[in-house]
VODREN-56196 format. One line per field, with one value per atom (N, C-alpha, C): residue number from 1; chain; atom name; z, y, x. Coordinates in pm, 1 decimal, decimal comma. Layout:
<gutors>
k: (NUM  ...)
c: (A  ...)
a: (CA  ...)
Z: (Z  ...)
Y: (Y  ...)
X: (X  ...)
</gutors>
This chain:
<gutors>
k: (1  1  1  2  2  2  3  3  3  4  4  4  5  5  5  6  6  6  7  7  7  8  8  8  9  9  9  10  10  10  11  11  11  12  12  12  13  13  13  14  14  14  15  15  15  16  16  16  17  17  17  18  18  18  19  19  19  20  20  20  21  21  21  22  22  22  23  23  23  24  24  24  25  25  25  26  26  26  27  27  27  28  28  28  29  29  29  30  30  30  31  31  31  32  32  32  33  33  33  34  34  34  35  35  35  36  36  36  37  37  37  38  38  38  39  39  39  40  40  40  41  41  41  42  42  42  43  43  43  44  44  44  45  45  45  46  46  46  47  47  47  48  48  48  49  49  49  50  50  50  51  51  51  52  52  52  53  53  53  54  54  54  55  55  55  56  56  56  57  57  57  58  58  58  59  59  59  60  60  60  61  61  61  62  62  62  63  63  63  64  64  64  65  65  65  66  66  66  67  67  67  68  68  68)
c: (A  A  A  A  A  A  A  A  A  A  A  A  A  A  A  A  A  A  A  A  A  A  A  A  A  A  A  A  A  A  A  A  A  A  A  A  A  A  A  A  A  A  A  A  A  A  A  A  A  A  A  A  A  A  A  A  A  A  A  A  A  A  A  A  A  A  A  A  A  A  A  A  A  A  A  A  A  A  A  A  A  A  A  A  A  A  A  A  A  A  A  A  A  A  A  A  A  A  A  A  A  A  A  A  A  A  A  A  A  A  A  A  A  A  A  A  A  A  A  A  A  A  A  A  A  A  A  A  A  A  A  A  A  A  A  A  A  A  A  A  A  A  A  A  A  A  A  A  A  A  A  A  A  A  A  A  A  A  A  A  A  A  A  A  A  A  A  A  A  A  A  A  A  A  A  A  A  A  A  A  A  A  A  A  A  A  A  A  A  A  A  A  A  A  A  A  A  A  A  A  A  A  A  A)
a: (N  CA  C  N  CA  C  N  CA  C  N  CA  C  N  CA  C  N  CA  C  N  CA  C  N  CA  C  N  CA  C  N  CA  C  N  CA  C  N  CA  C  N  CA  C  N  CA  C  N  CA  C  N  CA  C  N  CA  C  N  CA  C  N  CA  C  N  CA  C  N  CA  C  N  CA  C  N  CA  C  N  CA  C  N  CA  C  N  CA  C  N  CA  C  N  CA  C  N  CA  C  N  CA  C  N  CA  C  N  CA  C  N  CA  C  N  CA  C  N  CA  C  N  CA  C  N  CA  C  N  CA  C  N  CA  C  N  CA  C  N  CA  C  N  CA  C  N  CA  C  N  CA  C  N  CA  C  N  CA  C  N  CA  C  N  CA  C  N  CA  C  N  CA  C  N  CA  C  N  CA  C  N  CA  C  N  CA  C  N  CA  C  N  CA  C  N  CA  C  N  CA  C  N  CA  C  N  CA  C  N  CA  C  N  CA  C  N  CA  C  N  CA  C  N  CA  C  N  CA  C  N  CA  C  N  CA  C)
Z: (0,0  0,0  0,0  -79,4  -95,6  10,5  65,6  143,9  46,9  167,9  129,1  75,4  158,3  96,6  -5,3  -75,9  -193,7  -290,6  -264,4  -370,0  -370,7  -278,9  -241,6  -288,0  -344,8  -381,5  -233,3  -287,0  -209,3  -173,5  -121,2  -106,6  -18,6  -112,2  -43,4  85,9  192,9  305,6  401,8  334,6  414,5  590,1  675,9  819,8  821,6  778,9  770,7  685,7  644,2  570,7  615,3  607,0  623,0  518,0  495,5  380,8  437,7  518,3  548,7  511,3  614,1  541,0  562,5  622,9  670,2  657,9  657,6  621,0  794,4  832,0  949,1  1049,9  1104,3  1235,5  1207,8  1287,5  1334,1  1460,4  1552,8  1654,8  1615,0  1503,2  1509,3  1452,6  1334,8  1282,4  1402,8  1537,0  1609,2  1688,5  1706,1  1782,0  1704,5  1566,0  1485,8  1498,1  1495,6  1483,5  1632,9  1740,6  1835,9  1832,0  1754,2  1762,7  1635,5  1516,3  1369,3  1408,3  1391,7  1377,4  1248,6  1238,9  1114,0  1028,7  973,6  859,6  752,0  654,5  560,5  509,1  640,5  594,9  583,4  475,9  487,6  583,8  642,3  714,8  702,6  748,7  674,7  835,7  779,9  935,5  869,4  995,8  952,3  1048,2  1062,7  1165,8  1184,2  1285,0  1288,9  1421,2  1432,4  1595,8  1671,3  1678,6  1837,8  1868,6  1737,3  1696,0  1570,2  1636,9  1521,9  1464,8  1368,8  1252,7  1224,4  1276,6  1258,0  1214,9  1078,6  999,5  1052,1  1016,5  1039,3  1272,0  1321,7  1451,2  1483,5  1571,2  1619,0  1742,0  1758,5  1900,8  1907,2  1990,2  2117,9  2128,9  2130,5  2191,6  2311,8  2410,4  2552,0  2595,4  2683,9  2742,0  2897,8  2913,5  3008,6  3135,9  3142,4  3264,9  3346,6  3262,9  3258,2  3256,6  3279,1  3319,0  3484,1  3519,6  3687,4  3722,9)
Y: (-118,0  0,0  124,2  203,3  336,9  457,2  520,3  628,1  722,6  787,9  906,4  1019,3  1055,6  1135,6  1094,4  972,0  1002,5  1003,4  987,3  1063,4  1151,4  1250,7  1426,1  1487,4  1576,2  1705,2  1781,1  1794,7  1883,0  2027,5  2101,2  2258,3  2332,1  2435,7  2534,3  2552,1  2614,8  2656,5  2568,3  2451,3  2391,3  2350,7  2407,8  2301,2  2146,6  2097,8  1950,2  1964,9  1796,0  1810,8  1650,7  1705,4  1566,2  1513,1  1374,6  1341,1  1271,5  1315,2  1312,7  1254,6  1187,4  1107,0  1204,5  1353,3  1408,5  1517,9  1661,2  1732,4  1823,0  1890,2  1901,3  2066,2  2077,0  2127,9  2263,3  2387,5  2468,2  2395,7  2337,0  2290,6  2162,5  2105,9  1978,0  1998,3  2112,4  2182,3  2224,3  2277,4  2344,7  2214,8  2137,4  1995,0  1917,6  1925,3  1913,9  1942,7  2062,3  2189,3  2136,1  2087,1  2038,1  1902,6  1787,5  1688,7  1645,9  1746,9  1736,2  1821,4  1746,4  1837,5  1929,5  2031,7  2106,7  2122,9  1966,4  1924,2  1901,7  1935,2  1969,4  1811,4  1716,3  1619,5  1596,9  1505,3  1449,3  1320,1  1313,8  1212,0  1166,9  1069,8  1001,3  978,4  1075,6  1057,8  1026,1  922,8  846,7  870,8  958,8  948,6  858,8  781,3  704,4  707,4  669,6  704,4  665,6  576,0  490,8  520,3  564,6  590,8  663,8  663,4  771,8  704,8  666,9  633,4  727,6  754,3  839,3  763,9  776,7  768,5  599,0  480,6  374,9  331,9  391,0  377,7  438,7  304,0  354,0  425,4  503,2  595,1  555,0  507,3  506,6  643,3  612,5  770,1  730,4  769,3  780,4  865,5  851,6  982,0  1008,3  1122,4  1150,2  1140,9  1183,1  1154,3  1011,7  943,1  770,3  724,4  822,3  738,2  698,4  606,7  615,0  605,9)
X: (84,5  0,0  89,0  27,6  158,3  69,7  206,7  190,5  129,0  28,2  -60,6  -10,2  158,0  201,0  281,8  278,2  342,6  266,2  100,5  0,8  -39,8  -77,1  -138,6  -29,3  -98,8  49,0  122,0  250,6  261,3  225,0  199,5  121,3  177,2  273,3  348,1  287,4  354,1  337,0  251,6  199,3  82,0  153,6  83,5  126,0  93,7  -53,6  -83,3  -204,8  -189,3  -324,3  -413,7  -548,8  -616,9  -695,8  -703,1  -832,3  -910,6  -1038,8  -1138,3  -1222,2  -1357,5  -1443,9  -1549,9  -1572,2  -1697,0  -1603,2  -1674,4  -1627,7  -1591,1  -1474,3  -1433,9  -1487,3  -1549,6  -1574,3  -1430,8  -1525,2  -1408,8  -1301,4  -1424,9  -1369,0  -1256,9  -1321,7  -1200,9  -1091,1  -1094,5  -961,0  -855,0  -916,7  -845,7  -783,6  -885,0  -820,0  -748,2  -687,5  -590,0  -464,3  -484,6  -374,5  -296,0  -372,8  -303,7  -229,2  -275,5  -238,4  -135,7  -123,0  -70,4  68,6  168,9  282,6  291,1  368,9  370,6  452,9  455,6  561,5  509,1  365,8  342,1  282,1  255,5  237,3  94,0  60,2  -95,5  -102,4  -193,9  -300,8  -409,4  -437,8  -601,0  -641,2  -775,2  -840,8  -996,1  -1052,5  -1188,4  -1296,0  -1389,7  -1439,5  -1594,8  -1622,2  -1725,4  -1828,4  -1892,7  -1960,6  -1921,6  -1849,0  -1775,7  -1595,1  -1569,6  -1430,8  -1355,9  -1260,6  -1190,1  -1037,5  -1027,9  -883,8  -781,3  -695,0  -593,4  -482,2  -445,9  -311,8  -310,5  -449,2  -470,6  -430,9  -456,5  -457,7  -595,7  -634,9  -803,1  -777,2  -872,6  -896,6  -1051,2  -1069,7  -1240,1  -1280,0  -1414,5  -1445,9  -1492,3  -1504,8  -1545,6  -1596,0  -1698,9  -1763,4  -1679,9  -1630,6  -1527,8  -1618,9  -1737,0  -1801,6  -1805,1  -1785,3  -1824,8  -1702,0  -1564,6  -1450,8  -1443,2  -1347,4  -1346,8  -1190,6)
</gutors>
């Protein structure tokens, strides 16, 4: 399987880029910008109701109230 970034163009000045399955939130851009270093790279992020796919690594969603 070939890396993402060796198919997306590259794009002057870009900090990161994502290819998305839903189109992204002010809020989730900003919760990006926290978790994406700013090396101009692309990522494949998947989002679903129980979980989220980042660059093929699952994340759970959890409701923080309901941790112990």
């Amino acid at each position: 399987m070939k890396d993402i970034n060796d198919i997306l163009p590259k794009i002057p000045n870009m900090r990161w880029g994502a290819l998305m399955n839903k189109a992204p939130t002010n809020d989730k851009v900003r919760e990006m910008n926290k978790i994406f270093p700013h090396n101009g790279k692309w990522h494949t992020v998947f989002e679903e109701k129980d979980q989220v796919t980042i660059d093929g690594k699952q994340i759970w969603k959890k409701d923080p109230k309901k941790w112990t």
